[in-house]
N, C-alpha and C positions, 0 to 999 in steps of 0.2 A: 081819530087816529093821530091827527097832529097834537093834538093834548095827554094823546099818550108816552109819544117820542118826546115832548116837554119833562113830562112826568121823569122819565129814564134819563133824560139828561142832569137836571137837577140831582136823582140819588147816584148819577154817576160823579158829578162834580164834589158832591157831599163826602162822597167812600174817598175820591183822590182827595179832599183838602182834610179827611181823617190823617190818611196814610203819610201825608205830607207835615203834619203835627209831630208826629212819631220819629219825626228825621229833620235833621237839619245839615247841612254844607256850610263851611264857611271858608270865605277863601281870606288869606293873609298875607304878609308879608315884610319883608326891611329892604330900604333903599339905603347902604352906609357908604360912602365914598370922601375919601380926603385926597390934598393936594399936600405934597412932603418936599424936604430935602433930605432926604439919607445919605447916610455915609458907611459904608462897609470895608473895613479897612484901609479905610484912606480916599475911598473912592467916590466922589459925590455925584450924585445924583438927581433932580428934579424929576418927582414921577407920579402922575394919579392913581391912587390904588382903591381897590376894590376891599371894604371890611364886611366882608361874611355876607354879603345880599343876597338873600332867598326870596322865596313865595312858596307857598303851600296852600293845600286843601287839607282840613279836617271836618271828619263828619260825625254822629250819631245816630245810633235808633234804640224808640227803647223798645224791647221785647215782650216788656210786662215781666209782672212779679220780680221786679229791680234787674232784671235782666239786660243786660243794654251793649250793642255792638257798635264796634267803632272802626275808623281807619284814619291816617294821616298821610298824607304824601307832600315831601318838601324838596324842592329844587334849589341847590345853588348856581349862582350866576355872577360872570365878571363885570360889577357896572360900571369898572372905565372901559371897557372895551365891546361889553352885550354879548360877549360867548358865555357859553358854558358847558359842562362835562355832560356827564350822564345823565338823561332825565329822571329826576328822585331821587338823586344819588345823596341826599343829606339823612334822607328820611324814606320809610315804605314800611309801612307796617298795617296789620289789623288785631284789632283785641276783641275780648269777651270781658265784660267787666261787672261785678254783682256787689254783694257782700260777700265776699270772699275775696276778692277785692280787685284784680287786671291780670289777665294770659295777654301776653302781647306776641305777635310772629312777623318777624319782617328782616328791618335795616334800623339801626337806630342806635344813637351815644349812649356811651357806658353812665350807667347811671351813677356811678364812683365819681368821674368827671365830673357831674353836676354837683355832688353830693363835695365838693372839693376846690378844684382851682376853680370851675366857672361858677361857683356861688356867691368867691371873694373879689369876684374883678369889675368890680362895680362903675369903673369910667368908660369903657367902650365895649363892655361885654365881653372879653374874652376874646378880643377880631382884631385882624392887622398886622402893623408896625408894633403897636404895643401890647399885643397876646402876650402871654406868660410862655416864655422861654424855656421855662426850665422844668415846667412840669413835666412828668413821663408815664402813659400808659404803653404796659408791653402788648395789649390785646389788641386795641386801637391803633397806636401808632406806630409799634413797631413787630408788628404781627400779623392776625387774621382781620383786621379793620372790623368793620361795622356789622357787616353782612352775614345773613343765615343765623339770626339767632334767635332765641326761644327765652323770652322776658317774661317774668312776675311781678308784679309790686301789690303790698299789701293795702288794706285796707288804711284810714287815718286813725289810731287810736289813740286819743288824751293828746294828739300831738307828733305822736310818734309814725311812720313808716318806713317800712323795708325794700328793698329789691333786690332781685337774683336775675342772673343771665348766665347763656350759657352760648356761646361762638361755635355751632359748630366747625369742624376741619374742613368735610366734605369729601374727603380722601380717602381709599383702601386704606384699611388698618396696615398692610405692611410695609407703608409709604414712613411710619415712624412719625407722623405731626400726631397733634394731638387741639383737642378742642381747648377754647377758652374760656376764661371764667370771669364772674364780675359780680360782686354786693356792694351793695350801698344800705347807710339808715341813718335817717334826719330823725331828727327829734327841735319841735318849736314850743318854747314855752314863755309866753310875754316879748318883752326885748332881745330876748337869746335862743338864736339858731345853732347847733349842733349838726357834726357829720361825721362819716364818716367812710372810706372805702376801701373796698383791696380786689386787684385783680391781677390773674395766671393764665401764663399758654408756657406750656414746657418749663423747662428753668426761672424763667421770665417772672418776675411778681413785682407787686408795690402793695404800700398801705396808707392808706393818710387818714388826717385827722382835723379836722374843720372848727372854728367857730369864728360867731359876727351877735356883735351885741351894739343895740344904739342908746344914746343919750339922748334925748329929744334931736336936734340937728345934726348930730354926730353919731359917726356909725365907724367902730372901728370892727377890724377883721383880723382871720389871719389860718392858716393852716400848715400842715407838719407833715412830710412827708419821706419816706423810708422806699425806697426799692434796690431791687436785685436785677440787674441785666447781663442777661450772660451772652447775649448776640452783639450787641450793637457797637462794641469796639475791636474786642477782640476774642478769636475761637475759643481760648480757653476760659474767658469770661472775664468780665469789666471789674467784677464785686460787686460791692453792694455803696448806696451814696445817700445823703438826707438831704432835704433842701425843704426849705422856709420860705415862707412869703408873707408877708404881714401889708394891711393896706388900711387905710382912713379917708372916710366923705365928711365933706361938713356943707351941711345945703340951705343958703338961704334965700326964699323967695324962688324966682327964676334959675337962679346960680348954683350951681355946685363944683368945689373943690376937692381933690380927689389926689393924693399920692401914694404912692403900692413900692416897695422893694422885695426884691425874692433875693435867696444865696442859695446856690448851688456847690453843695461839697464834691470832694475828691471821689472819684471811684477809686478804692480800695486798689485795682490793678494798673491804672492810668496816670500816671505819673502830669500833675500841673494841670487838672483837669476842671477846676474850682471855676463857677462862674457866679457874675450879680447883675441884676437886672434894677433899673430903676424906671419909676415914671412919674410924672407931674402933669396934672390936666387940668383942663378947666371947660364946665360944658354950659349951654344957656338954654334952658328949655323953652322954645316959642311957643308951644305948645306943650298935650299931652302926648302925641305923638313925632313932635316936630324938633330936633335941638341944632343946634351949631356948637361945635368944639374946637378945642386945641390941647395939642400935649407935645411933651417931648418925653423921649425912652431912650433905654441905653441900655446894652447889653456890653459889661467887660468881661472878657476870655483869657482868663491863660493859657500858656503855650500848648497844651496838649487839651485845650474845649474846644467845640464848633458849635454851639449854639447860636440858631439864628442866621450863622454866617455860612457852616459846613467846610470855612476853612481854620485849620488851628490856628489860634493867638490870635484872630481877628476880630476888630470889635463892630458893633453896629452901634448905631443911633439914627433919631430922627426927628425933625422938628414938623409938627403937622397940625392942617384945620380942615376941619371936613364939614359934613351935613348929614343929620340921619332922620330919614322917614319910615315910619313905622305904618302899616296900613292894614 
């Protein structure tokens, strides 16, 4: 009897270390925190801030016959202070994913976004004091955010992939909102990355257009972008504005040097609306996961922009060195 319970233990351990091949968890995350002096209109400041720190779980299973389900869940967190908002509030989603290529259902950035300003912000990823200022999604940011949407992305061919999203509203239809919308498509071929995006909720749209080509140590960038805001200044609508951002790395050894300018045009109905951004960085990698930086940014405002500040004609800057872990 006792060699039979042996026996059943062993084919029981055997089925779980199958079942447990089949799947994997892994957990992640970024520790980014810097120490600054900002200045907002004249107003200075000494203050630890928090650049975009999460942790997350992502998992897999394969189902067989290329069948394979997945999930991710990411939290952000303030790591000068250890709050943070809502649990998963960066991230929640689950996929079905084949040759046919990812159904995604959750919470999660517009893939135009990546496909766009976060593909070219290559000195602190798109986090902080020195985030790009001036780019504008109307779905994400000035809209239905992240939540309840129903993602594709295709499969990689020769290079190439697509995505579509769709925000739902969540409303009776005769509440008058309306759902949102989001494509993106990369295309990599050797040294030169391609993008592109556009996304809608009502009036609301933008477009842009991406690319990032390297030389051996040199990587320059830069992308183009065109929208339509009809909310966010004023009732009868802002216009329409373009804005640019162009950015260059040059990495050697340990080191990397890194500066990005963006212009942000006139809205068409917004009189002195023009903003520019600049930055200058400098990062040390101790590691693969481990760097020390600094930079300094600058956002100029005319009399009728708030970027950055939320007051007109105010400007910001900031001189800053932080510490990022990646784990």
């Amino acid at each position: 009897m006792k060699n039979k319970y042996s026996v059943l233990s062993v084919l029981a351990l055997l089925g779980s270390s199958s079942a447990f091949a089949q799947s994997s968890v892994t957990l992640y995350g970024r520790v980014n925190t810097t120490v600054e002096r900002q200045d907002v209109g004249g107003l200075k400041t000494t203050v630890v801030n928090n650049n975009s720190s999460r942790f997350g779980f992502k998992g897999v299973e394969d189902l067989g016959g290329g069948l394979k389900a997945g999930f991710e869940l990411e939290s952000g967190f303030q790591s000068d202070t250890g709050g943070s908002g809502a649990l998963f509030n960066r991230q929640s989603e689950v996929n079905l994913s084949g040759r046919f290529g990812t159904v995604r259902l959750g919470n999660f950035f517009p893939a135009s976004y990546y496909a766009s300003a976060d593909y070219i912000s290559m000195h602190n990823h798109d986090t902080g004091s020195s985030s790009d200022a001036l780019y504008y999604d109307p779905v994400w940011l000035g809209g239905l955010g992240t939540s309840n949407t129903i993602g594709y992305r295709s499969p990689n061919i020769g290079g190439f992939t697509a995505e579509a999203a769709v925000v739902l509203h969540e409303q009776p239809s005769n509440t008058g909102g309306k759902n949102g919308y989001d494509f993106a498509a990369n295309y990599a071929i050797g040294a030169l990355d391609l993008g592109a995006g556009y996304s809608s909720v009502n009036s609301n749209n933008q477009f842009s257009l991406r690319a990032l080509y390297s030389f051996g140590q040199l990587t320059v960038a830069g992308y183009y972008q065109r929208n339509k805001d009809a909310n966010q200044f004023l009732p009868t609508g802002a216009g329409t504005r373009n804005n640019l951002r162009l950015a260059a790395a040059y990495k050697i050894g340990a080191s990397e040097f890194h500066v990005n300018v963006g212009r942000a045009g006139e809205y068409e109905n917004v009189v002195n609306s023009e903003a520019t951004q600049y930055t200058l960085g400098y990062n040390y990698n101790l590691s693969k996961r481990t760097k020390v930086y600094g930079y300094y940014t600058r956002v100029e405002n005319k009399s009728g922009a708030t970027y950055f500040t939320g007051i007109p004609g105010a400007d910001f800057s900031s001189v800053a060195v932080g510490v990022r872990h990646n784990f």
